[in-house]
Every structure is written in C-alpha cells, then in structure tokens.
Phi, psi and omega in degrees: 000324230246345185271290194304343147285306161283011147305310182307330174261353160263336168287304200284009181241176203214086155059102166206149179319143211052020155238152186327136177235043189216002173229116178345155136309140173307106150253167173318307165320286192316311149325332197265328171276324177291317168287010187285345186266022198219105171269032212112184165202169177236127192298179228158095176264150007275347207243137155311146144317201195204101190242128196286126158337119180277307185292019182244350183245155163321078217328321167325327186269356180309114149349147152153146199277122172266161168269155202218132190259341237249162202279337225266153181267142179315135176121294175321139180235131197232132187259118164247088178307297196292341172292329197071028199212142193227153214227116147248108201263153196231170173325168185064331185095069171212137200235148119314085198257164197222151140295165177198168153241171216212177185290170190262157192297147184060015168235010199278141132253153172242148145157204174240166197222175144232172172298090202275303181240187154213120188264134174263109178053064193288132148278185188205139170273156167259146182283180159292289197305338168298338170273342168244033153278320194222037177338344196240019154308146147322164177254350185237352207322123202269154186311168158146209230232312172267022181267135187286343189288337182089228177259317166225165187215128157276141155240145182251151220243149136220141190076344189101039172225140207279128171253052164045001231228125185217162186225113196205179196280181158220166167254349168263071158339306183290335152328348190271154220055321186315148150261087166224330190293170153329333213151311165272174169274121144247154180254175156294152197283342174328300192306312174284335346135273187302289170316000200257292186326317195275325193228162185284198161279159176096306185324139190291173172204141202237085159274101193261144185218172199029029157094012173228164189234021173262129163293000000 
C-alpha cells in the first residue's frame, strides 16, 4: 500500500525549490525506482511517513548519538554544511547528529537563527527569487508525499522575521549527504520527524560552513 502511495505522489510532482535541481521531471519508470526506496511508513497524521530503505545511503548518515566538543549549548542545533551533518546538542558533550543535504553552491546561508515557527506537513511557497530562476514553479503547494517540504519543517527567525531558511524534510532520499537543494537543510522525513519531537520554538540554530557560522 505504502509503494503505491508514494508512486502516485511521485508521478504527479514535478521539480520545485528546495528540491534536487540536477534531476528530471518525475516520469514512471523513474517514479517506479524512487519508490524503490521505501520499505514501510510510520504512522502519522493526516499522511503516514514513508520509511526509507537504509541500506541503499551511506551509513555515515545513519541518525545516532556521538560524542560532540563544540561551544554551543544543549538545545542548540548546529548545522555542517561541508560535513553535511546537523548536531542537536545534548547534555554530557554529547550531540544527536542527522545525516542532511544542504544548498547548491551561492544558494548555502550560513549564521545563526532561532526556531521562529515548526510546521506538521507543512505547506510550501516558491520564494521570489526561486521564481524567477524557475518561472514555471508552481505558486502553491498543498501538504502531502510530494510536497518538497516533507513531513515537518522548522523556520528559522532572526529578530523576529521569518529569513525564508528551513529545516525540513524530503522526498528525495537520495539526496541527504548532497549539495543540492535551492538553500535549506533537508532530512529524512524520519528523521525530521524525530528533530521536530526534540526541539522547541526559541531554539538557537548555528549554520556553518569552514568551521565558522559569523558572516
């Protein structure tokens, strides 16, 4: 049941910001290999997950708890962009790390943020400039199994204004380690999923790239 759902939302979706931009529109065959990538879901309202085959990505990206040195305080979530790996850091000098995929080169920000909203099947907008890089986005997307946003999404705040910048699921598995999206950080929706559960509105978020996050 759960490959025939996400066939059906992989034939009907089509190329949108914060999704893989190095890869065709979804035709059948290719829809018919994406859901290959799918063992099960975890149940979920309104929509089930989707839970992705492990064994086809690198294990390095595997969820799991590490030990972690960084300055940053438990609660905080610190984003490595060149590691490709995001840090929910926890008590003891111990972090929760994710696998992640990050922005395409000129579209990565770095700096710190807080958790401003956390959206549940969030719908999703193309930003401007995602539009007139790509005029034929859509202007809407409604929640579901094709929505680039995934299953849950953090927006990230600074001053108390929304910086378009998100942390949110996919629908492109294979992409997690990858420099592909438009900007944000995406996870497995497991995953994001799991991160969403851990942290509040308020949290700091650190994005860094050559080991530093001050612009």
């Amino acid at each position: 049941m759960i490959r025939r759902l996400i066939l059906g939302a992989l034939l009907s979706a089509s190329l949108s910001a914060c999704q893989t931009a190095q890869r065709p529109a979804p035709v059948e065959a290719a829809a018919i290999e994406d859901a290959a990538w799918y063992i099960g879901s975890m149940p979920d309202k309104p929509f089930d997950v989707p839970l992705v085959d492990r064994s086809r990505m690198d294990p390095k990206y595997a969820r799991r708890t590490v030990e972690y040195n960084g300055p940053e305080k438990p609660g905080s979530i610190v984003v490595d962009i060149d590691e490709r790996m995001l840090y929910l850091v926890q008590p003891d000098r111990k972090a929760i790390r994710y696998g992640v995929g990050v922005g395409k080169q000129g579209f990565s920000w770095k700096g710190m943020a807080s958790v401003g909203r956390k959206g549940v099947w969030p719908s999703w907008r193309p930003t401007k400039t995602m539009k007139s890089i790509k005029p034929d986005l859509p202007e809407h997307r409604e929640a579901g199994l094709d929505n680039p946003l995934g299953a849950r999404a953090l927006y990230l705040y600074q001053d108390g204004r929304d910086i378009l910048f998100r942390i949110h699921g996919t629908n492109e598995p294979w992409s997690i380690g990858e420099q592909v999206s438009s900007g944000c950080v995406r996870m497995l929706n497991e995953d994001v999923v799991d991160l969403y559960e851990r942290v509040p509105v308020g949290a700091t978020v650190y994005v860094k790239r050559n080991g530093r996050y001050r612009v």
